[in-house]
N, C-alpha and C positions, 0 to 999 in steps of 0.2 A: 649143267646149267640149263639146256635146254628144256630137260623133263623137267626140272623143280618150277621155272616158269612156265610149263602146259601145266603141272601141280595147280601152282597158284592160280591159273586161269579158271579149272575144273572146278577147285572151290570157290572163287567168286559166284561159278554158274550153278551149282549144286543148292549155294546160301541163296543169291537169287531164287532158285526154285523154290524153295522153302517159304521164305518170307510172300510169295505170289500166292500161295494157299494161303489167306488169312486163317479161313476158318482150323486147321492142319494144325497154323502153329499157335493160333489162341489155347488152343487145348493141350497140346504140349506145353505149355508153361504154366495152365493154371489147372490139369492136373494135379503134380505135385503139391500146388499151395492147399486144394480142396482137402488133401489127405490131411496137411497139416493141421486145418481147422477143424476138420471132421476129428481126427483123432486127438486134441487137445478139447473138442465138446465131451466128449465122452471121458477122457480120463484125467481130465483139469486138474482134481485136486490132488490127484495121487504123486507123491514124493516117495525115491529111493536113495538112501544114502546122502540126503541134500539136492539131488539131481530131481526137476521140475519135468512135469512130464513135456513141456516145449523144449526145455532144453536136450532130451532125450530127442524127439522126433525131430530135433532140427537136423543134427548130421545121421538122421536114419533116413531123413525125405531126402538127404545130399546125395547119399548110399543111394537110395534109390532112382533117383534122378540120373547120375553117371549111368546106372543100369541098364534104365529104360532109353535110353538115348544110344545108349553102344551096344544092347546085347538085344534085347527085343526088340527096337525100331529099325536096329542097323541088319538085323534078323531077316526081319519081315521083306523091306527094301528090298532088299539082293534078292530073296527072292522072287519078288513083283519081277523086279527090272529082268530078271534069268529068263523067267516063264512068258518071258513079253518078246522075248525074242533081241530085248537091248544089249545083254552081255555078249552076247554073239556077233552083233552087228556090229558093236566094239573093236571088237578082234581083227575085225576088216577097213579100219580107220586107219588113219597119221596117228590117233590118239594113241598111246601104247597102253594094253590094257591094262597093266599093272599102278599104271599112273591113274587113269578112270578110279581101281579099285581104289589106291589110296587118298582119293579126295572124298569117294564115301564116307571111307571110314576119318578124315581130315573133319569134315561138316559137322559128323555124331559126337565125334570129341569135341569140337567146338561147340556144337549146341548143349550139351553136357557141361561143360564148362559157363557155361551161359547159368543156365538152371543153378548152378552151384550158386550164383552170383547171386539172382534171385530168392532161392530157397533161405538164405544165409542172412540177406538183405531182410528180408519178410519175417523171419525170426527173431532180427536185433529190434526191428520196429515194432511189431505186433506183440511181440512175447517178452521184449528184454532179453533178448538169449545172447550177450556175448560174445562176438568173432573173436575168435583166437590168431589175432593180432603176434605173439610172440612166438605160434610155431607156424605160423606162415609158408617158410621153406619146405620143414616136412608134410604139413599139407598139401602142397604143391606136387610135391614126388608121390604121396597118397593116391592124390584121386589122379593122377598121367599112369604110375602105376596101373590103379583100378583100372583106367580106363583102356590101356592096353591088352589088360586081360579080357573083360568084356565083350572088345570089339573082336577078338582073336575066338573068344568061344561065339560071338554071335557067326562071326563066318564058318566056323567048323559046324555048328549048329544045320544052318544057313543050308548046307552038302546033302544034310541027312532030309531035310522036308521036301514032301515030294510034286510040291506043286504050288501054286499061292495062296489057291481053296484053304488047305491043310497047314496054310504058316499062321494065322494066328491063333488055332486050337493049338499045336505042336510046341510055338514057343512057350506059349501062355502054360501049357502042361508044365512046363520044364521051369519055369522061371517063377511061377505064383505061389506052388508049396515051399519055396524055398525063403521068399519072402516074408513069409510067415512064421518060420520058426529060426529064423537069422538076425535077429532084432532089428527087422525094419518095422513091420506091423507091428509089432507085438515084442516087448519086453520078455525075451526067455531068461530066467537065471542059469549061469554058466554050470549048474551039478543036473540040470535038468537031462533026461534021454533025450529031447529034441535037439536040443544045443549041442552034445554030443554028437550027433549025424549030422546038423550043420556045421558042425566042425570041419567035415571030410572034405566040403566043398568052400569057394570064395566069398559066397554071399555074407556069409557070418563074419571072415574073419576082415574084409574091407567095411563089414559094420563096425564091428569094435574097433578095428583100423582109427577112423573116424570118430568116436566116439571118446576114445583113448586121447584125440586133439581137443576136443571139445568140452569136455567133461571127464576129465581124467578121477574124479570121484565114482565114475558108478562102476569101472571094471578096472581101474587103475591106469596110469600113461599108457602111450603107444609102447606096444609088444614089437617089436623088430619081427618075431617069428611069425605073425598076421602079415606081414610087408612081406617074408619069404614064402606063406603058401598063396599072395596073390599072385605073385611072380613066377613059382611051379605052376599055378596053373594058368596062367598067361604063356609060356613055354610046351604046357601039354596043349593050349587052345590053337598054336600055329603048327602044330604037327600034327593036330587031327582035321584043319583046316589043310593043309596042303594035299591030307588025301583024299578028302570030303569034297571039296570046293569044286565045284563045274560052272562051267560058263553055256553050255549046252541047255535049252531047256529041256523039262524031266515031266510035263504034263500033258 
């Protein structure tokens, strides 16, 4: 009981932090909405299978939103606060560090979850895009899913970057071609070679995850088997985090 309330105390302090950057968090939430406007100027008219190109980028900005909030943001972070000398000085606290760690990652999935609310919200308004109101549940399990994987490859990630300099060329390496050819950006058809190599990784299959809630016309319902390779690798992402992860800084 003790450590779940220092938890909940960490994340009150972490959210506070957050919200005290105006400017940090203006752009964290309108971000997302930029892409969806930018990318519905551009391909407005185009229709697949009945599916409107809003209604496409709506649970791809959600896809992407969970992302950017647990695996690039939550990335980058750790490793600021590592190179800063914070994580360490953690260690020498009441605070127990493992509790420090999970209100990080508590905040990312909360703000994540936030953006879902947003992107989703902005969609039904702007575009007529439909919440899918009747799978709700499995939604819910989707992006907690997603978001456990995420946050589990952003800290393994996290292990490997070797300084603060180098975390946001490193993540952005790792995270920005994959976006592009996992139907967040960019509509790939599923016999494509790209879609295929996005296959191998999460991005793709927590798109169509999502997309299978939302529009279950353009690639058919949720696949269960997208929900088991989020989950292998959410499983691979805390094993390569437990031998990656330092609390030491490394610059």
């Amino acid at each position: 009981m003790r450590n779940l309330r220092l938890l909940a105390r960490q994340v009150r302090y972490e959210n506070r932090a957050f919200w005290r950057n105006p400017a940090a968090a203006f752009f964290t939430f309108a971000f997302p909405l930029i892409f969806m406007v930018v990318f519905q100027a551009i391909f407005g008219s185009r229709t697949e299978n009945g599916v409107s190109t809003a209604a496409f980028y709506t649970p791809a900005i959600v896809a992407f939103s969970i992302i950017n909030a647990c695996f690039t943001s939550l990335a980058m972070t750790v490793v600021t606060v590592r190179e800063e000398g914070i994580l360490k000085r953690i260690r020498g606290t009441p605070l127990p560090s493992l509790v420090y760690l999970a209100a990080r990652i508590c905040h990312a999935v909360l703000i994540g979850l936030l953006l879902v609310v947003v992107v989703s919200t902005f969609g039904a308004v702007a575009y007529q895009v439909a919440f899918p109101w009747g799978e709700l549940p499995m939604l819910i399990v989707t992006l907690l899913l997603g978001s456990a994987c995420f946050c589990a490859l952003g800290l393994a990630i996290s292990g490997v970057v070797p300084n603060d300099r180098a975390a946001p060329a490193v993540v952005n390496a790792i995270i920005l071609p994959l976006l592009f050819i996992s139907d967040i950006f960019l509509r790939i058809p599923p016999d494509n070679f790209l879609a295929k190599v996005a296959d191998v990784f999460p991005v793709r299959h927590f798109a169509v995850a999502l997309q299978g809630i939302w529009t279950p016309a353009l690639n058919g319902p949720l696949d269960p088997t997208d929900l088991v390779w989020v989950a292998g690798w959410a499983v691979l992402g805390v094993v390569l985090a437990l031998r990656t992860f330092s609390w030491e800084p490394r610059g």
